[in-house]
BAFI-3210 file (N, C-alpha, C; in Angstrom, 3 decimals, decimal comma, padded with zeros to 6 digits):
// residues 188
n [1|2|3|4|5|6|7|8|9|10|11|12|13|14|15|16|17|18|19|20|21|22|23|24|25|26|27|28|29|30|31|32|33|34|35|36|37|38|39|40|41|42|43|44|45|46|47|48|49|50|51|52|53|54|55|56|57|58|59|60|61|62|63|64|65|66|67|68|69|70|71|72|73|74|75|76|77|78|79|80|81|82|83|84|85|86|87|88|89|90|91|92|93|94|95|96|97|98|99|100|101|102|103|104|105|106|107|108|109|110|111|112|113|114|115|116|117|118|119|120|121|122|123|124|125|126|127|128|129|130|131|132|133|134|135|136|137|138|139|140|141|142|143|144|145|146|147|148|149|150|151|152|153|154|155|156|157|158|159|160|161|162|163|164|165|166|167|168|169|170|171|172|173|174|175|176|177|178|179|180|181|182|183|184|185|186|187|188]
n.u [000,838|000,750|002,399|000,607|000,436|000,095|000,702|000,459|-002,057|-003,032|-002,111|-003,607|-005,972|-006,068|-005,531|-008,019|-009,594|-008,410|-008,950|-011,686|-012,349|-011,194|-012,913|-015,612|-015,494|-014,600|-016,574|-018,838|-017,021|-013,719|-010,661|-007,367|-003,602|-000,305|002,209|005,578|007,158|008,323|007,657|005,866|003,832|003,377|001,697|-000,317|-001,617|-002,159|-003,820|-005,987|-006,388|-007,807|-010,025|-011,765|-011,248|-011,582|-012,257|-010,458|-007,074|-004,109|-001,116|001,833|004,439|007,491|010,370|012,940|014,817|015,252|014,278|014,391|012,568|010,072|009,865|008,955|006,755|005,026|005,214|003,965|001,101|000,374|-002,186|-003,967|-007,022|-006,752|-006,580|-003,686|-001,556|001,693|003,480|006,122|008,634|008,835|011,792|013,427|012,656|014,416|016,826|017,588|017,642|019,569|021,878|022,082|023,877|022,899|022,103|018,920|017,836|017,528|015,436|013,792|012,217|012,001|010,383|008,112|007,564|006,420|004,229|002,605|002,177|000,563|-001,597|-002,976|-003,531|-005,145|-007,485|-008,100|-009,013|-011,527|-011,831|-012,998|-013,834|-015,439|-014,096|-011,102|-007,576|-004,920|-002,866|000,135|001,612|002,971|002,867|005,700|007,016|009,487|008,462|009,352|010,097|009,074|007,469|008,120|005,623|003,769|004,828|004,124|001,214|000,639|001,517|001,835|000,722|-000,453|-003,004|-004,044|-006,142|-007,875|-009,913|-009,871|-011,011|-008,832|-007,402|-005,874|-004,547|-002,509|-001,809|-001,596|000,026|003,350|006,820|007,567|005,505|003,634|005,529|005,263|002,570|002,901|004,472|002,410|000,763|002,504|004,046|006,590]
n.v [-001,186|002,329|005,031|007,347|010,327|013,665|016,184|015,596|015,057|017,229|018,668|017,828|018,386|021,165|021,386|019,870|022,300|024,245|023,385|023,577|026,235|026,778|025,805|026,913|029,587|029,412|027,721|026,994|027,405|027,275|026,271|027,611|026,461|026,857|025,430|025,173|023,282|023,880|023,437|024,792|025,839|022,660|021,605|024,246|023,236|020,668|021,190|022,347|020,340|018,745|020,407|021,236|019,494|017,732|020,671|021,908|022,899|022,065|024,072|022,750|024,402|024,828|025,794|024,949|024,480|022,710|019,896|017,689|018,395|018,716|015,787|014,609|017,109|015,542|013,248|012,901|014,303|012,041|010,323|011,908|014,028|016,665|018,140|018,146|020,074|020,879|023,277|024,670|026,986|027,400|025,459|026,871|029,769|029,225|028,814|031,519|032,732|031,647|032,985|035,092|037,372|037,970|036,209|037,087|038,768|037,135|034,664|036,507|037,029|034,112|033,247|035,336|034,768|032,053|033,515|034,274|031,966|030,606|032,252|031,976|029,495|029,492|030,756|029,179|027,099|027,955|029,370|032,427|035,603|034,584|032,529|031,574|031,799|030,178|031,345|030,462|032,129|032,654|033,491|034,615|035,627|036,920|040,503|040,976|038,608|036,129|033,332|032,034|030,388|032,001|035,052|034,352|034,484|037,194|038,426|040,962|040,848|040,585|039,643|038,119|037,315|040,223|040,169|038,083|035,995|035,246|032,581|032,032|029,864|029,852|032,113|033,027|031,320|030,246|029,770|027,427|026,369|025,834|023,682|021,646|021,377|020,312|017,863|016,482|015,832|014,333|015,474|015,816]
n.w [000,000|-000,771|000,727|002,003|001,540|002,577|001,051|-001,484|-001,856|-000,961|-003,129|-005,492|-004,882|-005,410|-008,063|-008,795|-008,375|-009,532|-012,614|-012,451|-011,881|-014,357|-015,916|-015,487|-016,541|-019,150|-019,388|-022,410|-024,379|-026,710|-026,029|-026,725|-026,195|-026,113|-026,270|-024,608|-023,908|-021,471|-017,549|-016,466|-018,800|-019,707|-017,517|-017,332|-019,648|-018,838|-016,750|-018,374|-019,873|-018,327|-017,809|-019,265|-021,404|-024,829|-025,580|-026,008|-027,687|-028,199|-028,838|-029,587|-029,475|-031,484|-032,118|-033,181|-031,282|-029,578|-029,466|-027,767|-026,010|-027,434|-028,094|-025,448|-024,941|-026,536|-025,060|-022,991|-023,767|-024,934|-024,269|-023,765|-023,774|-024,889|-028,120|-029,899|-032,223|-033,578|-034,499|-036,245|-037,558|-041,219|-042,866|-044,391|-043,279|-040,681|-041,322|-043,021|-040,314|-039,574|-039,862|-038,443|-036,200|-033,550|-031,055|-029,803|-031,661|-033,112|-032,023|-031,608|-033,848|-034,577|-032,982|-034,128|-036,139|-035,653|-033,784|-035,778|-037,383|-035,205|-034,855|-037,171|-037,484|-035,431|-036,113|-038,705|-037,153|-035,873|-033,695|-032,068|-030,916|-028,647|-027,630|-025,928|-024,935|-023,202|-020,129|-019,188|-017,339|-014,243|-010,724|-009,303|-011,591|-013,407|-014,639|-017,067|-018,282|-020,365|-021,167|-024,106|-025,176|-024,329|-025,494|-028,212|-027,437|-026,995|-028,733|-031,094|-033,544|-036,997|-037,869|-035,631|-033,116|-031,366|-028,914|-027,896|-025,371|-021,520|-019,878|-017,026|-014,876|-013,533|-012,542|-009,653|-008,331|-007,266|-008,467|-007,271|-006,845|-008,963|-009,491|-007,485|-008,303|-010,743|-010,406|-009,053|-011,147|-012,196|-013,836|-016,061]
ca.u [000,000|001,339|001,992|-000,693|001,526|-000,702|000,937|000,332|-003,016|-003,393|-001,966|-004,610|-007,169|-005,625|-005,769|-009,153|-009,795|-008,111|-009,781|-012,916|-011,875|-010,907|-014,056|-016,459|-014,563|-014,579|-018,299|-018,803|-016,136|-012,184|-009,394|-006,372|-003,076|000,537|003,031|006,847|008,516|008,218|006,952|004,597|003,102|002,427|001,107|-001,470|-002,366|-002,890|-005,448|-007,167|-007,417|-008,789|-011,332|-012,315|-011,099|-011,747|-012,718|-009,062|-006,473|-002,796|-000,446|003,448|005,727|008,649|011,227|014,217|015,542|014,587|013,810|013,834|011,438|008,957|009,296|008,739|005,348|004,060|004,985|002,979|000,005|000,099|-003,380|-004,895|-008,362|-006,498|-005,675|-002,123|-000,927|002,778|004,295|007,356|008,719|010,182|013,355|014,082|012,684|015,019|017,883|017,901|017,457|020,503|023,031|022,146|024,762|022,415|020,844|017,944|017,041|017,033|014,873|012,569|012,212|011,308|008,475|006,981|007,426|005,437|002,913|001,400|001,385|-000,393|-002,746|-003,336|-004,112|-006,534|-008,774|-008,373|-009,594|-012,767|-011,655|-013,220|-013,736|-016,266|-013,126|-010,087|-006,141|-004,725|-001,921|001,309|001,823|002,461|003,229|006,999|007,639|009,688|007,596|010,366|010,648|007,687|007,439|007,399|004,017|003,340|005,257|002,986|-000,023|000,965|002,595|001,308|001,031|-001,116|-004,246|-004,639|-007,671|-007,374|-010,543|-009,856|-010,655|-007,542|-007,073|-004,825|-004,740|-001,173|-001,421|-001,522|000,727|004,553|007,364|008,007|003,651|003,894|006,582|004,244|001,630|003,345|004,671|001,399|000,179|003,573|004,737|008,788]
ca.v [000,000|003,722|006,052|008,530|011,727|015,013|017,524|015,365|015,139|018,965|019,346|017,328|019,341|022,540|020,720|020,198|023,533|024,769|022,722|023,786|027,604|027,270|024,988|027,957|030,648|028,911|027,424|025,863|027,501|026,396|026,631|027,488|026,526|027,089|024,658|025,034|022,728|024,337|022,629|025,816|025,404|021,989|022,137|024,623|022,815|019,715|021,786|023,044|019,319|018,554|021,140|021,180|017,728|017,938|021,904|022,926|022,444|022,155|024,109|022,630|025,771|023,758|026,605|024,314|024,436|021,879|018,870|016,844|018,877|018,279|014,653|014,742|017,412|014,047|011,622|013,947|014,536|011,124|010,114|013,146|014,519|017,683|017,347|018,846|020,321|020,664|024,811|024,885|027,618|027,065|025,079|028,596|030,736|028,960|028,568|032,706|033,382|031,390|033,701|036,400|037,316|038,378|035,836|037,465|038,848|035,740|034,084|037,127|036,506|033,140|034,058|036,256|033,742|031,214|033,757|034,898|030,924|030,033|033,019|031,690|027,952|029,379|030,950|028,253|025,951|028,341|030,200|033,321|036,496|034,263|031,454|032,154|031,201|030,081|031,779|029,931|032,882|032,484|034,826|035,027|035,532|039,016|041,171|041,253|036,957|035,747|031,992|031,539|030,373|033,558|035,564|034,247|034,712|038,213|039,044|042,102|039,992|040,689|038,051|038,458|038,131|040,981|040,359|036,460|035,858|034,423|032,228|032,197|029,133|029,742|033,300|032,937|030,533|030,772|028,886|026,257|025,806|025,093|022,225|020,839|020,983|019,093|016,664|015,556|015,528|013,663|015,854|016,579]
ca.w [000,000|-000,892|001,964|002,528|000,957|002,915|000,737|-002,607|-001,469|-001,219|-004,596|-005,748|-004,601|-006,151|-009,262|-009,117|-008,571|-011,267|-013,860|-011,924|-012,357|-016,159|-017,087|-015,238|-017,378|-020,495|-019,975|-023,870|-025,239|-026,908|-025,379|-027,515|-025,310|-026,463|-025,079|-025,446|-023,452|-019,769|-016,846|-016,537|-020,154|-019,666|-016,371|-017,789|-020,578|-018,483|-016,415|-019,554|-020,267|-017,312|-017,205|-020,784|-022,663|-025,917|-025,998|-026,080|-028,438|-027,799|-030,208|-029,552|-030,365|-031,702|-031,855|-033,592|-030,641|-028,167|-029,659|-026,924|-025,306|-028,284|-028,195|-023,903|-024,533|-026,818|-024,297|-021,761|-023,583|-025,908|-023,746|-023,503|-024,722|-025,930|-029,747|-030,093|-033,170|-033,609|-035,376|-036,596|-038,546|-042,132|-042,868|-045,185|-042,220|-039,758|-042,193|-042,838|-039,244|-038,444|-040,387|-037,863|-035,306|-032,744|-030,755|-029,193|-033,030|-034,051|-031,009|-031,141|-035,302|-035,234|-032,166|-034,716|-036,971|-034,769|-033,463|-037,176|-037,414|-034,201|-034,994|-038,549|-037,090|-034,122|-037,061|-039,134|-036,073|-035,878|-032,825|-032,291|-029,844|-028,051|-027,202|-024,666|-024,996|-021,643|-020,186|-018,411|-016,232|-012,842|-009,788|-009,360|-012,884|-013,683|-015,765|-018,383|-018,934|-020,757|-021,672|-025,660|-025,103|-023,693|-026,367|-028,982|-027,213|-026,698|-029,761|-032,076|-035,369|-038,426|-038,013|-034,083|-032,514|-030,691|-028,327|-026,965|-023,609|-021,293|-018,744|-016,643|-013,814|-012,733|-011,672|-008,379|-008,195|-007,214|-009,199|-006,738|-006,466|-010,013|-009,431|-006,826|-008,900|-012,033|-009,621|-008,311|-012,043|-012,921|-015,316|-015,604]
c.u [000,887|001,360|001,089|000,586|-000,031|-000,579|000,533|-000,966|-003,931|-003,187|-002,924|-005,956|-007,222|-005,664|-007,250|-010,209|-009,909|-008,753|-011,358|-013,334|-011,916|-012,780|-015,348|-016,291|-015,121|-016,352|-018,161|-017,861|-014,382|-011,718|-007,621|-004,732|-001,662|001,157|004,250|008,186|008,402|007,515|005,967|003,393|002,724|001,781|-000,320|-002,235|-002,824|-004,359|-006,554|-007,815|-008,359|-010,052|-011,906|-012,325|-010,732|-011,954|-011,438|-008,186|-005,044|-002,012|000,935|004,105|006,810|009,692|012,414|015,246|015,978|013,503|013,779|012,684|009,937|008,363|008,731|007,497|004,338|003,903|004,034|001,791|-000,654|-001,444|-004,496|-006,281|-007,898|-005,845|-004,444|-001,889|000,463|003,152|005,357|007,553|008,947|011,495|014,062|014,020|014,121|016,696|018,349|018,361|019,002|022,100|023,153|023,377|024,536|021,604|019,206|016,989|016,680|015,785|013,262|011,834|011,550|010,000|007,714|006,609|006,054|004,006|001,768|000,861|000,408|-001,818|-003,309|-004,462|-005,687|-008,032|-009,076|-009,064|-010,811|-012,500|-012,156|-013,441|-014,592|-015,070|-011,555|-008,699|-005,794|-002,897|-001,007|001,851|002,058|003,117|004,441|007,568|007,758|008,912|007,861|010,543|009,207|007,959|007,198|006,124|003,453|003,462|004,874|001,875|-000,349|001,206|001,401|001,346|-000,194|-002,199|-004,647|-005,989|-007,718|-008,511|-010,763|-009,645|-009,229|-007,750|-006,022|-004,446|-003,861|-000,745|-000,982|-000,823|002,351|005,224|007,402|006,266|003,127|004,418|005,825|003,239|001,733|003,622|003,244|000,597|000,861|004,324|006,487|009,206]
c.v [001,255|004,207|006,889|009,927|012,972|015,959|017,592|015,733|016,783|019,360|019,283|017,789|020,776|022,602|020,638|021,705|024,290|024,343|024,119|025,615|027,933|026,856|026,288|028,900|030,432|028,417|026,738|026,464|027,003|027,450|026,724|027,357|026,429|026,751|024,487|024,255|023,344|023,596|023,571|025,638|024,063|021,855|022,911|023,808|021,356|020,242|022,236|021,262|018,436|019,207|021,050|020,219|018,297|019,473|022,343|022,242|023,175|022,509|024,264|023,903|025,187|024,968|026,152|023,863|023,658|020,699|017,825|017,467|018,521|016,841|014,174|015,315|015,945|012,669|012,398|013,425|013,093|010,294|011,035|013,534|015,643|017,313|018,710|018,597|020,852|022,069|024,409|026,092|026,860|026,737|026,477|029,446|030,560|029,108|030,194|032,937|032,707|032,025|035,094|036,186|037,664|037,756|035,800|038,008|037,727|034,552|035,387|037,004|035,354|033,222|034,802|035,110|032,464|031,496|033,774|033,333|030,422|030,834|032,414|030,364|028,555|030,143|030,171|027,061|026,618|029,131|031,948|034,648|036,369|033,326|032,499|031,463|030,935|030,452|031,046|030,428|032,693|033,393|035,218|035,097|036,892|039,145|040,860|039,858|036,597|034,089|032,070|031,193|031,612|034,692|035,489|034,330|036,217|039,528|039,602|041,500|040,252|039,436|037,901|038,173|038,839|040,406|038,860|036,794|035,258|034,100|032,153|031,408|029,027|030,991|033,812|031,896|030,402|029,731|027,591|025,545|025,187|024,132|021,348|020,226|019,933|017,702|015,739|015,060|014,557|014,060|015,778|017,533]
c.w [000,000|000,764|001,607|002,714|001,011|001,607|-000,911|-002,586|-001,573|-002,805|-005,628|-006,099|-005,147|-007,386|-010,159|-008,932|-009,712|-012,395|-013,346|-012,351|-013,669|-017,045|-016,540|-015,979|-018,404|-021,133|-021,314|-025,142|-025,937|-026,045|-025,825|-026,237|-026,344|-025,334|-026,022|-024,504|-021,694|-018,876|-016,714|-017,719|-020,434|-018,346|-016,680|-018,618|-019,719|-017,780|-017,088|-019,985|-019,437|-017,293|-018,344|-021,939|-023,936|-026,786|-026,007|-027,119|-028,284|-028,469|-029,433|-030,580|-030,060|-032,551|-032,965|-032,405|-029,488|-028,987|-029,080|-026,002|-026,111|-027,842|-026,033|-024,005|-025,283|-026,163|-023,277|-022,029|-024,768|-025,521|-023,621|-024,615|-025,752|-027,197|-029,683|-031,632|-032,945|-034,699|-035,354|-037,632|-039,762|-041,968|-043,372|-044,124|-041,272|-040,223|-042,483|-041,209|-038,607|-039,071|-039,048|-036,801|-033,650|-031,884|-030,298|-030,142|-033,577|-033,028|-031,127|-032,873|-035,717|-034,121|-032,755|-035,558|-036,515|-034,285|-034,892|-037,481|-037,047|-034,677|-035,990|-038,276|-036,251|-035,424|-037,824|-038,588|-035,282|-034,905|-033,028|-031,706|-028,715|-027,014|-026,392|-025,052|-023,403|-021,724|-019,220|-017,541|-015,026|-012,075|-009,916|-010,635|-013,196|-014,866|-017,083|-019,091|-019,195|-021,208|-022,912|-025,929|-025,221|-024,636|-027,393|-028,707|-027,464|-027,608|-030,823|-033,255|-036,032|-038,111|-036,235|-034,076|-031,461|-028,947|-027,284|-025,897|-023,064|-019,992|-018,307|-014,886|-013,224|-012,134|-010,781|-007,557|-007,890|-008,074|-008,463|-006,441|-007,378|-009,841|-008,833|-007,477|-010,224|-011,298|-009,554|-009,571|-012,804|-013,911|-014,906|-016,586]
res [x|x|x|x|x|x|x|x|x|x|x|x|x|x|x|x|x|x|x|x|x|x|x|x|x|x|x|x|x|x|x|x|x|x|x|x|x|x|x|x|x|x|x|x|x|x|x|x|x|x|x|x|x|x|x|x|x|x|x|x|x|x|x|x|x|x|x|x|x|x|x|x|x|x|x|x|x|x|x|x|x|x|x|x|x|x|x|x|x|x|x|x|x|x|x|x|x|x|x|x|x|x|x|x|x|x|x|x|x|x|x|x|x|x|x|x|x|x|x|x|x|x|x|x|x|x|x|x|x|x|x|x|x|x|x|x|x|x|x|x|x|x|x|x|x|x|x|x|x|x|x|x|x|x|x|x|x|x|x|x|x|x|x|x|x|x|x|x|x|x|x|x|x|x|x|x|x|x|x|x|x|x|x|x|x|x|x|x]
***
């Protein structure tokens, strides 16, 4: 028999909250979620699939850069109700961008690159100023560091929907409340 883990137990319950929180919010609408590899970004998106299943849809921002992180968000969510689609820029996009000498031009370049995508997909996947994106946010996070997720949600691009609702189930949350919380969901 397991030990009887109090604190897992609590996490548990915070868990179901959260779902409980997003699926009141959301009511019968999607849930567009942008996951890049962070224990924060999936973490959210597991709570979106908790609270919503099938009403959300998971878009992997696959960077070039972190390809073991890709194949880790599909072992994650390889059960899951949420359907996950998979961005990548262009081999040409990625292939210019890597002459630059500037890494942070070239990191903030292919995030545009990614957002005009994601935006492109969430209209193409019917999304509309009725439906919500969920945000990876959580408390101790400096103003100034945004999660790639985040940075495409965020991002001023041509095709926007400017007026999408957002959740945001990690707000209130500190970094190490997050960890707890993946833990108890099993993520890594």
């Amino acid at each position: 028999m397991k030990n009887f883990d109090r604190s897992h137990f609590a996490w548990r319950h915070v868990i179901g909250s959260k779902a409980y929180e997003i699926k009141d919010i959301v009511k019968d609408g999607l849930v567009l979620v942008g996951i890049d590899g962070s224990v924060e970004s999936k973490v959210t998106a597991s709570l979106v699939e908790k609270a919503v299943g099938n009403q959300g849809l998971g878009v992997i921002l696959d960077n070039g850069l972190f390809n073991e992180s890709i194949k880790d968000i599909e072992r994650t969510f390889l059960k899951s109700r949420l359907e996950l689609i998979t961005l990548r820029p262009d081999k040409e996009f990625l292939k210019a961008t890597s002459y630059l000498k500037a890494p942070k031009l070239e990191e903030a370049l292919i995030t545009a690159e990614l957002a005009k995508k994601f935006w492109d997909l969430a209209k193409l996947s019917g999304f509309s100023e009725k439906d919500f994106c969920a945000s990876s946010r959580y408390k101790d996070i400096p103003p100034n560091q945004l999660s790639l997720g985040d940075s495409v949600l965020w991002s001023s691009v041509p095709g926007r929907i400017d007026r999408i609702g957002t959740v945001a189930p990690l707000y209130d949350l500190t970094k190490d409340e997050v960890g707890q919380v993946a833990s108890a969901l099993e993520i890594e």
